[in-house]
C-alpha positions in Angstrom: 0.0 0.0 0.0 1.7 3.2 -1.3 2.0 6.2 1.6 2.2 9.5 1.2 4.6 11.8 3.5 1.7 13.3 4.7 -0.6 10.4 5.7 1.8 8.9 8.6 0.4 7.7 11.7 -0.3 11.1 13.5 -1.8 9.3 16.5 1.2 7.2 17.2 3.5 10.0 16.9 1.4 12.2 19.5 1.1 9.6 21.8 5.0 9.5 21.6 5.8 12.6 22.3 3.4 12.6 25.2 4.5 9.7 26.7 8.3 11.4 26.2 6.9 14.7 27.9 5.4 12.8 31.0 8.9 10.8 31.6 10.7 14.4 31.4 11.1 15.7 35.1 13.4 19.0 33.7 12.2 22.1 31.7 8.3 19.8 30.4 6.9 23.0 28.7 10.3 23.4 26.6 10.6 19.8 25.4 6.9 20.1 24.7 7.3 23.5 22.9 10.0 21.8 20.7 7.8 19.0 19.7 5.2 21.3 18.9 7.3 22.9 16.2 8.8 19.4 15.0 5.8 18.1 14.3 4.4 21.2 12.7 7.4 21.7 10.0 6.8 17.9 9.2 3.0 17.9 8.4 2.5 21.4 7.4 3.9 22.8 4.0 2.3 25.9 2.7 1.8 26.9 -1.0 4.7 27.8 -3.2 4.7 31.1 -3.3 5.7 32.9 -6.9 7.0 36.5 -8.1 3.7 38.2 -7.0 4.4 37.7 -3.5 8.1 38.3 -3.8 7.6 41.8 -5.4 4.3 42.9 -4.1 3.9 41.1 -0.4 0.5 43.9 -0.2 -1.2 42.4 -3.0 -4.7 41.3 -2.3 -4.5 38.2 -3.9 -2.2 34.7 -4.4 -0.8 33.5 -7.4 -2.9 30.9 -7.7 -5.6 33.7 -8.2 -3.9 35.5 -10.7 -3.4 32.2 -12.7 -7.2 31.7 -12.9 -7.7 35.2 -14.0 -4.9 34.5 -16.9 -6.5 31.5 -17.8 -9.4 33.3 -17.6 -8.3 36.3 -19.8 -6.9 34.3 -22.8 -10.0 32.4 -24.0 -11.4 36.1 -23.9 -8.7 37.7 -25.8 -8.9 35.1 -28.6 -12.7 35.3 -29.0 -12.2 39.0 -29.1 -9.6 38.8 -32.1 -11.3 35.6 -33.9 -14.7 37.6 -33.6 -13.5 41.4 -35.0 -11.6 39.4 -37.6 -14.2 37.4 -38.7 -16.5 40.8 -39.1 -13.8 42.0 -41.2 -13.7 38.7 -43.4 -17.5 39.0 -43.8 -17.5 42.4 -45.4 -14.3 43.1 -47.0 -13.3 41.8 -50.3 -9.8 43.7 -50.4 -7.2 41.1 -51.1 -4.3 42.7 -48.1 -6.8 43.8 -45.9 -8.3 39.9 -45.1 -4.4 38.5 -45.3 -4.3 41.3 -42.5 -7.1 39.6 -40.4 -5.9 36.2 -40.8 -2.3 37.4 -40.0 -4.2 39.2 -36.6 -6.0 35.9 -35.7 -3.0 33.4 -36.3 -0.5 35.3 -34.7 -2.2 37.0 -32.2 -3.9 34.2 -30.7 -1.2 32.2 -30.5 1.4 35.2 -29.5 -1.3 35.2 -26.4 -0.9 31.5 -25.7 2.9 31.6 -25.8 2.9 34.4 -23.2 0.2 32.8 -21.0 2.8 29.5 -21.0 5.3 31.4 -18.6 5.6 29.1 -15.5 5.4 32.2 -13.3 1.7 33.6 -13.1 2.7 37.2 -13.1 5.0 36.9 -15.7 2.3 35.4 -17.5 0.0 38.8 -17.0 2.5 40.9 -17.5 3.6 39.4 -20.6 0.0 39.1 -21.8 -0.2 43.1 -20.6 3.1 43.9 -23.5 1.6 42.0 -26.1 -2.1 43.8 -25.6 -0.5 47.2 -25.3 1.8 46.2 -28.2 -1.1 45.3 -30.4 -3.1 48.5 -29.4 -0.4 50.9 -30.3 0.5 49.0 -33.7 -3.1 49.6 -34.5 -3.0 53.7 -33.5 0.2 54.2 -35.3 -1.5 56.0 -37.9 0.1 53.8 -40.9 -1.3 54.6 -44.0 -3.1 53.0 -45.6 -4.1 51.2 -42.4 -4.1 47.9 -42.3 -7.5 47.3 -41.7 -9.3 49.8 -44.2 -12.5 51.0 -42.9 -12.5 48.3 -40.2 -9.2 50.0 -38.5 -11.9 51.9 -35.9 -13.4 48.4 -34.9 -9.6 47.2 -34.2 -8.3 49.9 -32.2 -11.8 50.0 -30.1 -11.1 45.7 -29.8 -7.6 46.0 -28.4 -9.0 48.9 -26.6 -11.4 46.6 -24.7 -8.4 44.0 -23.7 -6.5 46.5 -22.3 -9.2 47.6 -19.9 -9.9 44.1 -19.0 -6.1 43.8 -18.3 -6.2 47.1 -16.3 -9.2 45.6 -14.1 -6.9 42.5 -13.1 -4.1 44.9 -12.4 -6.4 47.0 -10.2 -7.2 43.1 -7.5 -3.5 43.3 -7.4 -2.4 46.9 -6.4 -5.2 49.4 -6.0 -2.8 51.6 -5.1 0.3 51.3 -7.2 0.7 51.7 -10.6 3.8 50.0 -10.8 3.0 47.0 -13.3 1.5 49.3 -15.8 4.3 51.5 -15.4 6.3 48.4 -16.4 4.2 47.6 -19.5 4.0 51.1 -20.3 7.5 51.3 -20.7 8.4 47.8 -22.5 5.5 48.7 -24.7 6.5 51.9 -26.2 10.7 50.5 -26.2 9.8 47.1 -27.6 7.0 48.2 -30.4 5.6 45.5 -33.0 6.3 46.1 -36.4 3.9 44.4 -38.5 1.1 41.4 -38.1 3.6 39.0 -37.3 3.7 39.7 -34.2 8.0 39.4 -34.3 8.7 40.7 -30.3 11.4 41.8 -29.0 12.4 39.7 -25.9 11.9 40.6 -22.6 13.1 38.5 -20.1 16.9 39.0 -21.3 16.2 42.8 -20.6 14.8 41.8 -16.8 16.3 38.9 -16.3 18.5 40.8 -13.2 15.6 41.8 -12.3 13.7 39.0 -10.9 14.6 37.6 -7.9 13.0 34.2 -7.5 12.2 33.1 -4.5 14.1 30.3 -2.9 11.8 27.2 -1.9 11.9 23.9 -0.1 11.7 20.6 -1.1 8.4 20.3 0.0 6.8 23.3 -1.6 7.9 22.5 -4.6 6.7 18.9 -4.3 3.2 20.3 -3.3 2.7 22.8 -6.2 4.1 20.3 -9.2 0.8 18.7 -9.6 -0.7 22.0 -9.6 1.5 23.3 -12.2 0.9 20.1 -14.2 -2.8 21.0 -14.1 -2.4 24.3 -15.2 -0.3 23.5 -17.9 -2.7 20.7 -18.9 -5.5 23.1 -18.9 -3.5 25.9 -21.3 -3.0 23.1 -23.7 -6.2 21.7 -23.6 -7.4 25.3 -24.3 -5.1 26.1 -27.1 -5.8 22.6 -28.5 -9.6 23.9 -29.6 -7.9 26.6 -31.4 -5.8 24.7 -33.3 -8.2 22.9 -35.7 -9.4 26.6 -36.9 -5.6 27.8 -37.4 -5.0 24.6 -39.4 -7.8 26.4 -41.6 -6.9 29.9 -41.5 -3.3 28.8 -42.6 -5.0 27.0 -45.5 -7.3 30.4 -46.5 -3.8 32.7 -46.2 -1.8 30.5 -48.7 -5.4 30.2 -50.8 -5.4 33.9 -50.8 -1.5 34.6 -52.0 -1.3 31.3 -54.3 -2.6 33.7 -57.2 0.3 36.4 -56.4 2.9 34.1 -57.4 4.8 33.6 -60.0 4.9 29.9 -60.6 1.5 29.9 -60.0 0.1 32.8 -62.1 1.7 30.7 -65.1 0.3 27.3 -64.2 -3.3 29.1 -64.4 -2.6 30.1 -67.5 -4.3 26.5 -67.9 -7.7 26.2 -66.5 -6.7 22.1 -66.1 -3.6 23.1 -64.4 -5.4 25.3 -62.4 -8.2 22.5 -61.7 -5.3 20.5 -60.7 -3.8 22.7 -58.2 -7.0 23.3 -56.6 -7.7 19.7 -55.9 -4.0 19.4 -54.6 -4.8 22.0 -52.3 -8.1 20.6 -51.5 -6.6 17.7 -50.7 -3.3 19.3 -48.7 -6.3 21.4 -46.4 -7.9 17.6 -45.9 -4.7 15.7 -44.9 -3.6 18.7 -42.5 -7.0 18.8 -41.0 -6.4 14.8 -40.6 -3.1 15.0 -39.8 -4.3 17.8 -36.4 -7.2 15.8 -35.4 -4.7 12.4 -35.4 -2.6 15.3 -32.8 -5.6 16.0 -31.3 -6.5 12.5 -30.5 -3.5 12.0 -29.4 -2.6 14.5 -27.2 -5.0 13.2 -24.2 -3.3 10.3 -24.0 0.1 11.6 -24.0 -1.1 14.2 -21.5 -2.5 11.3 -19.4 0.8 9.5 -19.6 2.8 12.6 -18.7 0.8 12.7 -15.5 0.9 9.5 -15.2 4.9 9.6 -15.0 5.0 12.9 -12.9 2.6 11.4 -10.5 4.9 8.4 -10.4 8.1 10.6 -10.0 6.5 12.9 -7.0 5.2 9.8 -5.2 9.7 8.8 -5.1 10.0 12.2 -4.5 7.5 12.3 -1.6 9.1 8.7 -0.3 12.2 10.0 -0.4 11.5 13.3 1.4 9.8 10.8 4.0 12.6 9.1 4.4 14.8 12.1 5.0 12.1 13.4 7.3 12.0 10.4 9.5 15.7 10.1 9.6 15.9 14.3 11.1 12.8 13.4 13.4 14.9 10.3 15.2 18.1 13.0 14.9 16.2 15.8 16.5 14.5 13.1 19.0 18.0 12.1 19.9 18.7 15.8 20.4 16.4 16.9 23.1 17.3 13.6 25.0 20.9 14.4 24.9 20.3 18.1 25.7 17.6 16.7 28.8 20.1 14.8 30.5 22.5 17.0 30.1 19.7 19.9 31.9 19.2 17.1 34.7 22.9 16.9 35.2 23.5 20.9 35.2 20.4 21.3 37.3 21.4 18.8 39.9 24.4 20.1 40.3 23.7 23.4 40.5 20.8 22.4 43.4 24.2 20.7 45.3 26.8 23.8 44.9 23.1 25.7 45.8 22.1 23.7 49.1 26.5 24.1 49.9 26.6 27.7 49.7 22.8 28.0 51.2 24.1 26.3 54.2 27.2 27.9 54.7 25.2 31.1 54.1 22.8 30.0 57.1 26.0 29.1 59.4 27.1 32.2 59.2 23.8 34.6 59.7 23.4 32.4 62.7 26.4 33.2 63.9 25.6 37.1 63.2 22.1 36.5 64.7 23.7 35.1 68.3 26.3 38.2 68.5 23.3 41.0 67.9 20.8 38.7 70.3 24.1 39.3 72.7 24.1 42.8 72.1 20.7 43.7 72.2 20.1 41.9 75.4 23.5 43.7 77.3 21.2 47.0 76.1 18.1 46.1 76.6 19.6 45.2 80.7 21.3 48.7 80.3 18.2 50.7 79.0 15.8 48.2 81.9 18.6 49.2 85.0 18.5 52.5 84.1 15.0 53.2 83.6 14.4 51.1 86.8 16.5 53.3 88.7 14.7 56.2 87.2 11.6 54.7 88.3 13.0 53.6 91.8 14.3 57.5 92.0 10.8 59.2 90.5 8.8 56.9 93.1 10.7 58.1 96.0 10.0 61.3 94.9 6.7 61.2 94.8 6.8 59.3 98.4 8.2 62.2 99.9 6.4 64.4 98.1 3.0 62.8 99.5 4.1 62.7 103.3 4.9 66.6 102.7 1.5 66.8 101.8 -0.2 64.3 104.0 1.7 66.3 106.8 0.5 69.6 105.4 -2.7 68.6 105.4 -2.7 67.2 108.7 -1.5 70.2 110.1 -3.9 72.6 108.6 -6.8 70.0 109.8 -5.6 70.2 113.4 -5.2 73.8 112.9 -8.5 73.9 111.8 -9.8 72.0 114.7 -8.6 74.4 116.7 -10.0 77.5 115.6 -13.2 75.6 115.1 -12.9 74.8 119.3 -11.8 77.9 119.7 -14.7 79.0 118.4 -16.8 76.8 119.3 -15.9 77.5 122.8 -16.3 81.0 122.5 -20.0 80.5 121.2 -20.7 78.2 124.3 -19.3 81.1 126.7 -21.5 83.8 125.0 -24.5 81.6 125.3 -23.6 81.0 128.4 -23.0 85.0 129.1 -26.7 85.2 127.8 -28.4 83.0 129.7 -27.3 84.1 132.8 -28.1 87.7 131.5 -31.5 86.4 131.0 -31.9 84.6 134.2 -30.7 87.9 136.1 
């Protein structure tokens, strides 16, 4: 049964590192921390991140979104061309001005697919940006005649339309910025196209310094491939359909300048010759028709076995990456139970060397502790003698001072007697006086 790196047993590897946790007596919440971390870098791997984050980290969107937008934008552009083209075909009848439409719709539709096949989605837009700004200022350059007649209007207001829709997908990247369409504004107006051929100049050699790609690991990589293969499966599967109706607008530009040669002008000097040659070409238009719907049938299938062998190859790539993942786990494992023993050990000896110097440390206040208890009781007998013999002194004091007054007191009591006989005495003689004055 195959296995994926990311489908091993989860439960089994929690459990360890909880048993391994509970068995740690030293520093739990650190060990735990670092298992925490361990086992999120093995079963998370974000999404490979491209030039749009690298150069604009603010942008509102991924590159994954901008890849659906591209892929979005380049059916749209090619019905655009194949449909102001065809309008053209329909109503002119001047020989250069339909090879000009067909030249428009071969090379312009696939110019678009070419630029929407860069692995990197905002190369892609940007790209797809040049070549829509290109193709709108070939067709305001004025040329005369233009190269589209009375249908030049109908072009111009076409490529017109693109650009806005391309200017919509720049504005869900940087509301605010202008710096991409300052980009294409430039490369358009250095690099102009020439003619319906669509011959560019390159790009990428100009800002190739430029771009920094971003450096990714392993697993990224792994985990956008199929992605990429999808993508890539889809813009082929998409430029496919289109390539049954370049087949025939090949066959209606070299119908349209057969009669402009030469050799050919002479060989329809003969209406049989000319008979002739039209069956040939008849028959050439049928065989390339077969021969692209033989590369159309085939192309699923070799699509199907490409997958086939990059699913194979990032399923060894994925083993292999398991491999090396298990192998750093038991690594790191071995780690943190070298660097917990090696904790215990420090810790334990530091508690010893501690519990030494705490003891000493306790000696020694004791010590301190018995000389001011010494100390403090010699002044505490000083400051109690003294304030006892202030006590003893303020008491006899007050002893003295209360037989002074008790003897005061007594005196003026017995002094007070005495008047009060005194007069007492006197009263008893007046009465006394006055009663025999009466009795007289």
């Amino acid at each position: 049964m195959k296995r994926c790196w990311h489908n091993f047993d989860l439960a089994t590897y929690w459990r360890n590192i909880y048993e391994l946790v509970m068995r740690t007596s030293i520093c739990p919440a650190v060990t735990l921390g670092v298992a925490c971390l361990f086992v999120s870098a093995c079963t998370t791997v974000p999404q490979q991140e491209g030039l749009l984050e690298a150069e604009m980290p603010q942008s509102k969107i991924s590159s994954r979104n901008l890849r659906a937008m591209v892929s979005e934008y380049v059916p749209s552009y090619a019905h655009k061309i194949e449909a102001t083209a065809d309008v053209i075909l329909a109503d002119c009848d001047e020989p250069s001005t339909r090879k000009n439409a067909l030249l428009w719709k071969i090379n312009g539709i696939s110019s678009a697919f070419g630029a929407a096949s860069r692995p990197d989605p905002l190369a892609s837009f940007c790209d797809l940006w040049v070549l829509t700004r290109q193709m709108l200022y070939l067709a305001e350059s004025g040329e005369q005649p233009p190269p589209f007649g009375e249908w030049q209007q109908e072009v111009i207001t076409a490529c017109r339309q693109l650009d806005a829709r391309c200017i919509e997908i720049d504005s869900k990247l940087e509301p605010n910025l202008d710096y991409i369409q300052a980009f294409v504004e430039k490369t358009a107006r250095q690099h102009p196209m020439q003619d319906l051929y669509f011959d560019r100049t390159p790009i990428a050699t100009e800002n190739i310094e430029k771009i920094h790609h971003p450096k990714h690991e392993l697993l990224h990589v792994l985990s956008s491939m199929q992605d990429d293969v999808k993508d890539m499966q889809r813009l082929s599967a998409l430029y496919a359909e289109y390539l049954p109706k370049q087949a025939r607008w090949q066959a209606e530009l070299l119908a349209l300048g057969v009669d402009r040669s030469p050799a050919v002008r002479a060989a329809l000097a003969d209406f049989n010759t000319a008979s002739r040659a039209m069956q040939q070409l008849a028959v050439s238009a049928s065989e390339m028709q077969d021969s692209v719907d033989q590369q159309l049938a085939v192309m699923p299938v070799v699509v199907d076995q490409q997958r086939k062998q990059a699913t194979a190859d990032l399923e060894k790539m994925q083993a292999a990456a398991l491999a090396q993942i298990r192998v750093e786990r038991k690594a790191v494992m071995q780690a943190v139970n070298q660097e917990q023993v090696a904790i215990r050990e420090w810790v334990q000896a530091t508690a010893n060397a501690s519990a030494v110097q705490a003891d000493v440390i306790t000696q020694k206040r004791i010590k301190q502790s018995a000389g001011e208890a010494e100390r403090l009781l010699d002044r505490a007998a000083l400051y109690g003698g003294t304030g006892l013999g202030i006590a003893g002194f303020l008491g006899l004091l007050f002893f003295v001072w209360w037989r002074i007054f008790q003897r005061q007191r007594a005196d003026e009591v017995a002094k007070i007697r005495l008047e009060a006989g005194q007069e007492l005495r006197l009263i008893k003689h007046e009465a006394d006086d006055s009663l025999a004055r009466r009795v007289a």
